[in-house]
C-alpha positions, 0 to 999 in steps of 0.5 A, a space after each residue: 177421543 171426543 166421543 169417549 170423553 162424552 160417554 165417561 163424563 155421561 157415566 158421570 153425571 148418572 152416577 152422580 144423579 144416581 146417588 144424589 139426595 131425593 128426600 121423596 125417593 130416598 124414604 124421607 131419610 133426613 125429614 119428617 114422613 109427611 101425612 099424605 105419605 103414610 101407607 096405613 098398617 100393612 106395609 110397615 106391618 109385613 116389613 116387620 113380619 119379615 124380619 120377625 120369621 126369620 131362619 135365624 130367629 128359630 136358631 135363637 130359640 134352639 140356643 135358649 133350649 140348649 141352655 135353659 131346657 123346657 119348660 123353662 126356654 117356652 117361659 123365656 121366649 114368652 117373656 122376652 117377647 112380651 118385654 120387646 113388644 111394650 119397648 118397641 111399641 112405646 118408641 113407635 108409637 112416638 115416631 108415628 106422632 111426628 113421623 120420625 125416623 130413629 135418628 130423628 127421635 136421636 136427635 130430637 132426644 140427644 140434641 143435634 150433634 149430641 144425637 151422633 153418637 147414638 145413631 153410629 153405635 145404633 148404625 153399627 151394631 145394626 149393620 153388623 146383625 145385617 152381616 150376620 143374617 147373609 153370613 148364617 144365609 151364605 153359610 146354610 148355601 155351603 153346608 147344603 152345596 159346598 160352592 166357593 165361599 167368596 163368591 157366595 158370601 159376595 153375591 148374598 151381600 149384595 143380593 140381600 142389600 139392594 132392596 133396603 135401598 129401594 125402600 120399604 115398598 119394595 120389603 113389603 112386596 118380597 115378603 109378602 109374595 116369598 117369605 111369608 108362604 115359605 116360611 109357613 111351609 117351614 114351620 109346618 114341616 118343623 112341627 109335623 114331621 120333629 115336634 108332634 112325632 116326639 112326643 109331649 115328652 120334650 116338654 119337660 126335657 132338662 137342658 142337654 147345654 151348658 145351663 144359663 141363668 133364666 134371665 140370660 135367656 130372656 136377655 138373649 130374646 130381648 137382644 133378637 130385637 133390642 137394636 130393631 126395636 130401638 129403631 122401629 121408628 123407621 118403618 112404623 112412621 109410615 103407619 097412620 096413626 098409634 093404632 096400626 102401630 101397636 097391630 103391626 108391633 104385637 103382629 111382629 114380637 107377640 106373634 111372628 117372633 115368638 112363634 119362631 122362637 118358640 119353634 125353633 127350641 121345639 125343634 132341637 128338644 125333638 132332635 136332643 140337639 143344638 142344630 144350625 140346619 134343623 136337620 133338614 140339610 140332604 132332605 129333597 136335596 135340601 131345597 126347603 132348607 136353602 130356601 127357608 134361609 135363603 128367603 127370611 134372612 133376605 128380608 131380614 137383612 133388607 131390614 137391617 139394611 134399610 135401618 143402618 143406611 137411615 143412621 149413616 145419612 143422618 150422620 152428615 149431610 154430605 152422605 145422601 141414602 144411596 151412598 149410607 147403602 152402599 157404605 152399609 153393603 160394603 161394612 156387611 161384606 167385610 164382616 160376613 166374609 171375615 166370619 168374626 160375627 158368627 159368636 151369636 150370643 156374645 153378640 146379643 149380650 153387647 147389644 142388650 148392654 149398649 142399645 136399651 139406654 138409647 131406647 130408654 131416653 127416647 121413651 122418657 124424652 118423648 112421654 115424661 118431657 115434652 108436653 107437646 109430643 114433637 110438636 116443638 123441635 129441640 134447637 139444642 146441639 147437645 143434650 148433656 142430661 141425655 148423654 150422661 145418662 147414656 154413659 152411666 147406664 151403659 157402664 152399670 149394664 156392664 157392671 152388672 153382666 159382670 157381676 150380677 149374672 142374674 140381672 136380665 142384661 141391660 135392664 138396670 141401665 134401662 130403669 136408670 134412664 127411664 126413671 132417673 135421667 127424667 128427674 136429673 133433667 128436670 132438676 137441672 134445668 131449675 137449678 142450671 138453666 134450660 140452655 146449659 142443659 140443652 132443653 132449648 124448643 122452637 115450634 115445627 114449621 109444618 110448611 118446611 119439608 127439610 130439618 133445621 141443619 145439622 151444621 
């Protein structure tokens, strides 16, 4: 009996050293990315070329076609592309100053505890882009194979979300030694055997779908990303200066992203239809398919991963980086086996509402308030000039999809906060005071390792 009890109380005691906080372990989740951790370019770069090839980011390009046709879907793509790559890149090149991950700048942006709301809606809605990245992997595995889909939506879950767990060295290596060589293989077959034998006749195809506005259809490349890029703090910290993280952001949205996309609206022009498996299910056995989903939407979720289980352990301290993960794997199941994410682009327009407000603070906090970049920390719990703006410009991005459907989706909440929440805060303080406005600084303690707590 003894002897039973010793084994339980030992599973015990590694569970719970398993899931304890290790800020060295667990990828610096609640502090600053110290000097003498940063990894250089190519790590935070292939973690970024790895979500950017994915399987889904090509379907994304096929739907813009369906509903704009060509040239006009090419034009979007280019666009929206271009528009992320300056928005992510403006927010990481702020993260790699101070090492900061996303809920860092959250809090450093929106005060302490004002910072909760938009790490949970930032959480949220990433998790849920992880659960639909298995979902779209699982759903590929049945159209080509047919197995039990609980048990397949189980295992892809799982399998997809450890490795966000173990951290961006582990991103790094899958993508390197799996997605890149495969997912080159798949664009190569998508281009000589649909696009080229098509003909340049599909360039100027009109829309064969229901048609779109323009600007919707930039909107829907901007939301591949929006949450992403948002959150691209989380990864580019690990750069070693502003440099490598403008390579590593244009390497992502300028290069891999488009590309994707761009193949992707090729691809359904060649086959004058809106295709989930690119017509290849039953070719070889439809191996190369499979394969294609199965190894980019990995790394995507990895990444998606990696982003909501940063945003779940920076929202309490009793929630340490193994169990944020296992939360954020649990969330995706319920939400990959239930299917309720597979309505794609209503998706993309919600994130393209809620998520550039945030963004927009960020940038604006970081380049037009502080003269000192995140040299001096933000003792303040809440930020009320940060939280207003979040508020209004998320209900004008919804006034606006309702009533100005030629608007680029959650544009005009994104000029609000990049332009006037600046000026509101500085006339605030004059007027109210730095502590009613929540504008309160005290230097960083470069020899402390862990945040001022949260409590």
């Amino acid at each position: 009996m003894s002897s039973r009890t010793g084994d339980s109380g030992g599973i015990v005691q590694k569970l719970r050293r398993f899931f304890e906080q290790n800020s060295e372990r667990d990828e610096y989740s609640d502090q600053r990315v110290p000097d003498s951790e940063r990894k250089g370019i190519w790590k935070p770069a292939t973690v970024w070329i790895g979500f950017a090839i994915a399987y889904s980011i090509a379907f994304i390009g096929s739907q813009i076609y369906m509903g704009l046709g060509m040239p006009e879907a090419l034009y979007a793509i280019v666009i929206g592309n271009i528009l992320l790559a300056i928005y992510a890149t403006l927010i990481g090149v702020a993260a790699v100053d101070g090492g900061l991950n996303f809920p860092l700048q959250v809090k450093e942006a929106f005060g302490r505890k004002g910072a909760l709301l938009p790490i949970a809606i930032l959480g949220l809605l990433v998790n849920g882009w992880y659960a639909f990245q298995a979902w779209l992997a699982a759903d590929v595995i049945r159209a080509a194979y047919d197995p039990n889909w609980y048990v397949l939506i189980t295992l892809v879950v799982l399998a997809f979300g450890i490795p966000a767990v173990l951290g961006v060295d582990t991103m790094s290596e899958i993508v390197e030694k799996l997605v890149i060589p495969i997912m080159v293989l798949f664009v190569g077959y998508i281009m000589f055997v649909q696009v080229i034998p098509a003909g340049t006749s599909i360039l100027s195809q009109p829309a064969p779908g229901e048609s779109i506005p323009f600007l919707v259809g930039v909107g829907l490349t901007w939301g591949t990303f929006a949450v992403s890029g948002t959150a691209t703090g989380d990864i580019v910290r690990f750069a070693e200066n502003k440099k490598q993280v403008v390579i590593a952001t244009v390497i992502a949205f300028l290069v891999c992203n488009t590309v994707m996309m761009l193949v992707g609206a090729l691809s359904a022009a060649a086959l004058a239809s809106l295709n989930p498996y690119f017509g290849m299910i039953g070719v070889l056995g439809s191996v190369p398919i499979v394969a294609a989903a199965v190894v980019s939407l990995w790394s995507t979720c990895d990444a998606c991963n990696y982003g909501a289980t940063m945003a779940y352990t920076n929202l309490s301290n009793a929630i340490t980086w193994r169990v944020a993960g296992l939360i954020a794997i649990l969330a995706a199941f319920v939400t990959a086996t239930t299917e309720i994410i597979s309505n794609l682009q209503s998706w993309l327009l919600l994130i393209g509402i809620v998520v550039p407000p945030i963004g927009g603070i960020v940038i604006a906090d970081y380049f037009l308030l502080r003269s000192q970049g995140y040299d001096n920390v933000r003792s303040a719990d809440f930020n009320w000039g940060a939280l207003a703006a979040l508020l209004l410009a998320v209900a004008i991005n919804l006034y606006a999809y309702q009533n100005i459907p030629e608007a680029l989706p959650g544009s005009l909440g994104l000029i609000l906060t990049l332009v006037v929440y600046p000026v509101a805060m500085k006339v605030g303080t004059q007027m109210l005071g730095n502590d009613v406005m929540g504008a309160t600084f005290e230097s960083y303690d470069k020899s402390v390792s862990t945040p001022p707590d949260d409590d």
